[in-house]
N, C-alpha and C positions, 0 to 999 in steps of 0.2 A: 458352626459357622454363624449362626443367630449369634452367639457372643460378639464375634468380630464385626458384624451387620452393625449393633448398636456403638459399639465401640468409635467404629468409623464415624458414626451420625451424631454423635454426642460431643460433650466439650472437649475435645480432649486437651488443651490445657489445665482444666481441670484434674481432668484423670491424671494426665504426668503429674502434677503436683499432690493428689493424692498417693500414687505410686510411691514418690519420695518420701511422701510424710512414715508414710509404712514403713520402706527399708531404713528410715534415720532410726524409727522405733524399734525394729530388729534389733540393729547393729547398738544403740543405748540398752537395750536392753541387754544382748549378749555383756555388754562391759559389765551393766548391774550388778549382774545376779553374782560376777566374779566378786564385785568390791562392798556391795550393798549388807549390814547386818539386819536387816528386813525384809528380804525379795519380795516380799507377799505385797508390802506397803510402798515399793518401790515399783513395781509393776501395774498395780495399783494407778497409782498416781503420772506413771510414763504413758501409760493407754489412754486415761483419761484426762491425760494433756493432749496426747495426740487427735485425740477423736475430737476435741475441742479446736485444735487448728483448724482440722478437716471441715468442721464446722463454720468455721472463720473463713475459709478459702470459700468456700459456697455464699456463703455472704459478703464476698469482699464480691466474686463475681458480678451475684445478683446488683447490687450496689452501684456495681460502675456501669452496669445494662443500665440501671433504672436513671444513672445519671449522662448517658448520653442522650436518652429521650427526653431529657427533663429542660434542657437549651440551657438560658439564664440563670435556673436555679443547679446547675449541676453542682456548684462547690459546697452548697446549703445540705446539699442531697450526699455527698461524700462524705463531709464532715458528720453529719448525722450519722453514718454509718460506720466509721473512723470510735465514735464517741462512744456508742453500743457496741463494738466489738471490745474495749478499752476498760468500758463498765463491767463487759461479762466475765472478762478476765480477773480482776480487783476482788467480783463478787467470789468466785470457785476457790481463788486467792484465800479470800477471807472463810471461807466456811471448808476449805482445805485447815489453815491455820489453829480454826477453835474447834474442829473433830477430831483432828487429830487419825483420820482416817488412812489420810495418806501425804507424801513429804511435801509441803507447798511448792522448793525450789524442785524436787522431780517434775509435780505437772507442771512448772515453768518451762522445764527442759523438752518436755514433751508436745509442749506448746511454743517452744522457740522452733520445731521443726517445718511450721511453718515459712521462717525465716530461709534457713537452711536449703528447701527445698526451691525455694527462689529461685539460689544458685545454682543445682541440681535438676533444673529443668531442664536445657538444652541436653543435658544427658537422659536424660528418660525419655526427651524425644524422639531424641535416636535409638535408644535401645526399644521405644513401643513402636517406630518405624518400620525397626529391623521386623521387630515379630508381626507386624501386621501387611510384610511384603509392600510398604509405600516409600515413597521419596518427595519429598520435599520440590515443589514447583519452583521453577528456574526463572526468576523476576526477568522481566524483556524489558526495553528502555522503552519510554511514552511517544507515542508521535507528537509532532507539535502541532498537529490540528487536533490532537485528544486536548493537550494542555490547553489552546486556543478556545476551545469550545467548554474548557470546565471557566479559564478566569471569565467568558462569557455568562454563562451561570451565574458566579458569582455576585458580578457586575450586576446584573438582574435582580440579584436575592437583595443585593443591598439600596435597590434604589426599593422595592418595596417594601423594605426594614423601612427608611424614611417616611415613605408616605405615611405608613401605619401611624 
């Protein structure tokens, strides 16, 4: 039950998109091992693509945290982090290509599952729903004194954006 304790209280968009990166890893790898005259270098290179996404999703998260606290500089703060993920990729890329350790376009594949699991979200949603007995909260429509009272707010926020 402690597993599911944290589970709950954790990102879990996260987790669904690690979930996915995983089963896209599975399922590449099952094809691999059929087609690959390497498995060794092929496995290799699929894991630590993947573990690389997993790596990228945590800092794609952190990222977009850091850039909705950040106001005016959020797209400075993205972009920066857009840049570094871009870099580190190029870098693995490149020291994939002159070791010759493992296939470059493998960890490419293995790091496209990031991409993948994008789409593959709304389904691990559901499926980490199912297994952790939740349901998804039923959006109710706004009263017009909620909405009255937020463009209030606003109105406020931006007369003392002026002054400043």
């Amino acid at each position: 039950m402690k597993i599911a304790k944290r589970i709950k209280s954790g990102d879990r968009t996260l987790l669904e998109m690690h979930l996915g990166q995983i089963a896209l890893g599975l399922i590449c790898q099952a094809a691999g091992l059929l087609f690959a005259d390497r498995p060794g270098r092929f496995s290799l290179g699929l894991w630590f693509g993947v573990a690389a996404a997993m790596a990228a999703a945590v800092h794609m998260a952190r990222t977009l945290d850091r850039a909705f606290l950040s106001g005016d500089r959020a797209a400075k703060v993205i972009t920066r982090g857009y840049l570094f993920r871009y870099l580190a990729v190029i870098f693995f890329l490149v020291i994939a290509a002159v070791t010759d350790v493992f296939h470059p376009l493998v960890f490419f594949l293995g790091y496209m599952s990031l991409k993948g699991t994008a789409y593959l979200q709304p389904l691990t949603h559901k499926l980490l729903n199912r297994l952790l007995h939740e349901t998804d909260p039923v959006p109710q429509p706004v009263s017009e004194e909620a909405v009255s009272q937020e463009t209030q707010i606003c109105a406020e926020s931006d007369v003392v954006k002026e002054n400043l």
